[in-house]
NUVO-396288 format. One record per residue: residue number from 1; chain; x, y, z of N, C-alpha, C in turn. Coordinates in nm, 2 decimals, always signed. Layout:
REM residues N
(rec NUM; 'A'; (X; Y; Z); (X; Y; Z); (X; Y; Z))
...
***
This chain:
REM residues 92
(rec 1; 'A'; (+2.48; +11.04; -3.38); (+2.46; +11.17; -3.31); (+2.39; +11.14; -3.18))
(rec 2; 'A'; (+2.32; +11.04; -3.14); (+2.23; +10.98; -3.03); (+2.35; +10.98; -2.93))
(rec 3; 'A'; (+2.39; +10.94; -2.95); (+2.59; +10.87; -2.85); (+2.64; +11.00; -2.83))
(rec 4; 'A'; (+2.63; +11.09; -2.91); (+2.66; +11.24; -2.80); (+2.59; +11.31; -2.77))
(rec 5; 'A'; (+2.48; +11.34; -2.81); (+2.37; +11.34; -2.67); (+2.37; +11.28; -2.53))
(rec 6; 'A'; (+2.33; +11.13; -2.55); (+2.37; +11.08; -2.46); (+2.44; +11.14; -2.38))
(rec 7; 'A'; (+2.60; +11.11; -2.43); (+2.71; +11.15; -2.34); (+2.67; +11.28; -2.29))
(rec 8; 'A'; (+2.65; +11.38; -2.34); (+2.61; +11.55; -2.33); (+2.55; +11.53; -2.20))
(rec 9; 'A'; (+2.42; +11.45; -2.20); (+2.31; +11.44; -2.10); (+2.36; +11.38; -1.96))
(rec 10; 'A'; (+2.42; +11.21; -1.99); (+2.51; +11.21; -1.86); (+2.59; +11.29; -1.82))
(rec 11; 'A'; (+2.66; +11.35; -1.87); (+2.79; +11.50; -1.83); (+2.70; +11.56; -1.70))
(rec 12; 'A'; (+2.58; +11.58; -1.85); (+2.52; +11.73; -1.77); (+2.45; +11.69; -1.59))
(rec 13; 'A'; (+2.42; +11.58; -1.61); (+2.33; +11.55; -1.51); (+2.47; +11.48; -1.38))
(rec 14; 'A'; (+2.55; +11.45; -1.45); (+2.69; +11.42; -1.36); (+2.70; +11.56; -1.30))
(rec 15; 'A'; (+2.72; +11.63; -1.34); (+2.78; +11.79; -1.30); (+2.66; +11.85; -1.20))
(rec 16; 'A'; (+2.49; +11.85; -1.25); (+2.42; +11.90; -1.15); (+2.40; +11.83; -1.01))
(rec 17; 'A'; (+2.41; +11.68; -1.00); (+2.43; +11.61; -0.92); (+2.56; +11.67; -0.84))
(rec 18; 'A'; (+2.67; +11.66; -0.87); (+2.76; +11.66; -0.77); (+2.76; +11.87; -0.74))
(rec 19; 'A'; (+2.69; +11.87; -0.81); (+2.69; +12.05; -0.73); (+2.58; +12.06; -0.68))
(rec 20; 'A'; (+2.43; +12.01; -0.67); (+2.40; +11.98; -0.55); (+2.43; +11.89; -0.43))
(rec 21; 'A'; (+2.52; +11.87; -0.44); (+2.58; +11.76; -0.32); (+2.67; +11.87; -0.27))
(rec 22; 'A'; (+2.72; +11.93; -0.30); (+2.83; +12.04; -0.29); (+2.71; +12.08; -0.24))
(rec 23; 'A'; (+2.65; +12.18; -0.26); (+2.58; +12.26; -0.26); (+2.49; +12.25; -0.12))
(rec 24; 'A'; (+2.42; +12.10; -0.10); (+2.36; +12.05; +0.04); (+2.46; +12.01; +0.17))
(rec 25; 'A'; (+2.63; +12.01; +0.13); (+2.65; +11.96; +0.25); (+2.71; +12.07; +0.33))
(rec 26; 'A'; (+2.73; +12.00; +0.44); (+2.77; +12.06; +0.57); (+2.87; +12.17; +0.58))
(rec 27; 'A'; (+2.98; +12.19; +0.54); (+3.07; +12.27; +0.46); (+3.08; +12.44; +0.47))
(rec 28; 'A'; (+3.17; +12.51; +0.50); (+3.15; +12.63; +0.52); (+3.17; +12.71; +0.39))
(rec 29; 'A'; (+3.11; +12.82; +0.39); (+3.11; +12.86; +0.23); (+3.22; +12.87; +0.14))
(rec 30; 'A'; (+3.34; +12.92; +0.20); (+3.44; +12.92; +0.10); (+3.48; +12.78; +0.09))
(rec 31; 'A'; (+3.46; +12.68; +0.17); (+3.54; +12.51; +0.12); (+3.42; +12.47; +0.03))
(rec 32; 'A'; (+3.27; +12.55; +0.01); (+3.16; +12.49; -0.06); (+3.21; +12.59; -0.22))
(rec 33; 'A'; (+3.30; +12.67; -0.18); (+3.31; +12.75; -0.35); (+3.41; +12.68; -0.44))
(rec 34; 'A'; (+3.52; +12.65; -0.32); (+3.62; +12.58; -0.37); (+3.61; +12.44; -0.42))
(rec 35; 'A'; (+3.53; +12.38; -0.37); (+3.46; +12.22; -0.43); (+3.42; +12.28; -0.56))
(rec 36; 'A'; (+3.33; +12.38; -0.59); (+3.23; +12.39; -0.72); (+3.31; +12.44; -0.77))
(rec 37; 'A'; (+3.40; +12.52; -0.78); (+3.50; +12.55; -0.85); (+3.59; +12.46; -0.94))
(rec 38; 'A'; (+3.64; +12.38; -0.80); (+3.74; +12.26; -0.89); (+3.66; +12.16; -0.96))
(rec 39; 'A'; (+3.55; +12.10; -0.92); (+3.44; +12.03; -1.01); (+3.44; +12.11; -1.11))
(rec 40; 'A'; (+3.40; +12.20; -1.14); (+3.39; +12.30; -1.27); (+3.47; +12.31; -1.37))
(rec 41; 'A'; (+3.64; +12.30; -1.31); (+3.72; +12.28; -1.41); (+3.73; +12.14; -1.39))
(rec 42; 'A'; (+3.73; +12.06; -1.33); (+3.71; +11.92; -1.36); (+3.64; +11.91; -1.50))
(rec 43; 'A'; (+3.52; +11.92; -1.52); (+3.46; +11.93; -1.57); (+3.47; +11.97; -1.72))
(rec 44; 'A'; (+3.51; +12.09; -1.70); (+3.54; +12.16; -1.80); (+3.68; +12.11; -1.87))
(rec 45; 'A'; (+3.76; +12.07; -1.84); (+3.86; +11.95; -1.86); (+3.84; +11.89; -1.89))
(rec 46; 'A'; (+3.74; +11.75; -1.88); (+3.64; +11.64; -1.95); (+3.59; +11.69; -2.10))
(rec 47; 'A'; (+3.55; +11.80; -2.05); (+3.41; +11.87; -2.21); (+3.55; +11.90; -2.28))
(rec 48; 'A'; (+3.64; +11.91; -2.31); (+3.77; +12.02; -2.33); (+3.81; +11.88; -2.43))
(rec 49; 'A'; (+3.87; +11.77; -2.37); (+3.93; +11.65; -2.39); (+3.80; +11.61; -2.52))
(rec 50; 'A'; (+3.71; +11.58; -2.48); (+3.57; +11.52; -2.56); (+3.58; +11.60; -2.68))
(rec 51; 'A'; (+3.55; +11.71; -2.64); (+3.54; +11.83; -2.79); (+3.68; +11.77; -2.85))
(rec 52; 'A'; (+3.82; +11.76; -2.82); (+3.92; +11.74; -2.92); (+3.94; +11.62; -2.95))
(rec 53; 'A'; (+3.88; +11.54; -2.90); (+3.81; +11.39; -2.93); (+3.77; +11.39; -3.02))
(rec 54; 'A'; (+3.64; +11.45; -3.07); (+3.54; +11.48; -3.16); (+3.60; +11.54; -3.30))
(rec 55; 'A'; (+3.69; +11.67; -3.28); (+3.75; +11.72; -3.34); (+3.82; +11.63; -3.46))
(rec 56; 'A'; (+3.92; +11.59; -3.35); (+3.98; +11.46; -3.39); (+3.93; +11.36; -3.50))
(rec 57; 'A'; (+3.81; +11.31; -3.48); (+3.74; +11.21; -3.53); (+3.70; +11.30; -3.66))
(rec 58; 'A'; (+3.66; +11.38; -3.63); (+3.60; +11.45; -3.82); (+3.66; +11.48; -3.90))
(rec 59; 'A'; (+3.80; +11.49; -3.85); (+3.94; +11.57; -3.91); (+3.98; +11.45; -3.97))
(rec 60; 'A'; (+3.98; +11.35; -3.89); (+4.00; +11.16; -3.98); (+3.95; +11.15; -4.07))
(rec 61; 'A'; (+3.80; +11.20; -4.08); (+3.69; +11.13; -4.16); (+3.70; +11.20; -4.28))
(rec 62; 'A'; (+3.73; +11.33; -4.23); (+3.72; +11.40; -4.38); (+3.84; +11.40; -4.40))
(rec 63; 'A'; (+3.96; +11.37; -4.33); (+4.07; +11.34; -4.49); (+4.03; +11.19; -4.54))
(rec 64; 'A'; (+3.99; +11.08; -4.47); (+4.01; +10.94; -4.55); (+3.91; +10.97; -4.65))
(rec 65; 'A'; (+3.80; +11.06; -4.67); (+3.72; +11.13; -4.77); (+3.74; +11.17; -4.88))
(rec 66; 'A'; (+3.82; +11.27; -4.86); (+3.91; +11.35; -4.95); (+4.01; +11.27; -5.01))
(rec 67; 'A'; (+4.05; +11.19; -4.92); (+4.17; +11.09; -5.00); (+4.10; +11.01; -5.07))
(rec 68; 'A'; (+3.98; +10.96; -5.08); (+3.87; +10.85; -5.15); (+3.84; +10.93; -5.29))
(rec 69; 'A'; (+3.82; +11.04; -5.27); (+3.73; +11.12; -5.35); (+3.86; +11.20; -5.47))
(rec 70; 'A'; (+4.00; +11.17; -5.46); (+4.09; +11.21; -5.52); (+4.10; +11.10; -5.59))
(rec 71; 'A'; (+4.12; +10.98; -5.53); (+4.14; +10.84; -5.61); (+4.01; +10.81; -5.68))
(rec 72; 'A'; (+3.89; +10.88; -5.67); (+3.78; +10.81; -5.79); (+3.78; +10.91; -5.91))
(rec 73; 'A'; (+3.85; +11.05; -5.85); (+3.88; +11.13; -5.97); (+3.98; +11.11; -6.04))
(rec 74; 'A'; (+4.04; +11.05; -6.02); (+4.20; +10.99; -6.09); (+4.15; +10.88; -6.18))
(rec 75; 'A'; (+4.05; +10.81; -6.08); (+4.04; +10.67; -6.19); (+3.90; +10.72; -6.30))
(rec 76; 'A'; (+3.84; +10.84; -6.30); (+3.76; +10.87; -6.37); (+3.80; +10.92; -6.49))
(rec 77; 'A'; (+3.90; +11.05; -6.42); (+4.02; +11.10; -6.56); (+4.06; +10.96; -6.65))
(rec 78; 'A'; (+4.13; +10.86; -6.53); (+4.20; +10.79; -6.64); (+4.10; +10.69; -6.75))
(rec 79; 'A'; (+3.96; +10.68; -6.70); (+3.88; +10.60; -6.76); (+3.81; +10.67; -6.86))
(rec 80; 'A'; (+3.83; +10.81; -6.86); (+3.78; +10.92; -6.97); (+3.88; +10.88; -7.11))
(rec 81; 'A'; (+4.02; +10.93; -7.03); (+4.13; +10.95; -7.13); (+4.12; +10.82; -7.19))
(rec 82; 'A'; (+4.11; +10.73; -7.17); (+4.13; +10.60; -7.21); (+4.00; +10.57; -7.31))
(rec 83; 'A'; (+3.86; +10.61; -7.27); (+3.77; +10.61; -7.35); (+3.77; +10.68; -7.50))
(rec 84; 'A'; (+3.83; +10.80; -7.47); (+3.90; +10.91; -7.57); (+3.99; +10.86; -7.69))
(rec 85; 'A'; (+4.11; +10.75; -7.62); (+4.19; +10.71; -7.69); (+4.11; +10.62; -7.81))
(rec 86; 'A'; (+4.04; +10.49; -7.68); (+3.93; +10.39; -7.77); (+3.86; +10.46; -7.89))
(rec 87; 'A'; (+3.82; +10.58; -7.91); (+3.73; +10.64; -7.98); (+3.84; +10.74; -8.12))
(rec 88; 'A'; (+3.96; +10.76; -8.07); (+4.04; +10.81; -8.18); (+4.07; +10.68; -8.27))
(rec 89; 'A'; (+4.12; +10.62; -8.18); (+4.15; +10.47; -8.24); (+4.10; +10.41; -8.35))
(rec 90; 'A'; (+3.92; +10.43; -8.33); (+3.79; +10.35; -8.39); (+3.77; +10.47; -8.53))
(rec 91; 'A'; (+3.85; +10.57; -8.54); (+3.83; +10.69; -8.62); (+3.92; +10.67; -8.75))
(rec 92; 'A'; (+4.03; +10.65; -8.71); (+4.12; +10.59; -8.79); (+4.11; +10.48; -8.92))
***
């Protein structure tokens, strides 16, 4: 969870940096809206990709999960049934 923070923190400080740079230079207002603008979906394009990054990665995790957690119930059933048999068996 440190590793996206991190990232979160660089982003964020990426983004206030280059819009005060926008922001202090020389530039007449509409070519200063149009910079913060396309930075913004820049931006927001980056956070967009990362989120379905992330997405991504949880979506993995919890099926190779789920696929783990079906195979230890399978081998639990079959180590029940099999216990069950051992014990009819021993009845006999």
């Amino acid at each position: 969870m440190s590793k996206d923070k991190l990232l979160l923190g660089v982003l964020a400080g990426v983004a206030v940096g280059a819009l005060l740079g926008v922001l202090f230079a020389p530039d007449k207002g509409s070519a200063t809206r149009e910079k913060i603008s396309k930075k913004g979906k820049e931006y927001a394009d980056d956070l967009n990709n990362k989120i379905d990054q992330l997405i991504a990665s949880i979506t993995s995790k919890t099926n190779w999960a789920e696929k783990e957690a079906d195979e230890l119930v399978t081998d639990l059933k079959s180590n029940v049934e099999a216990a069950l048999k051992d014990l009819e068996s021993m009845r006999k």
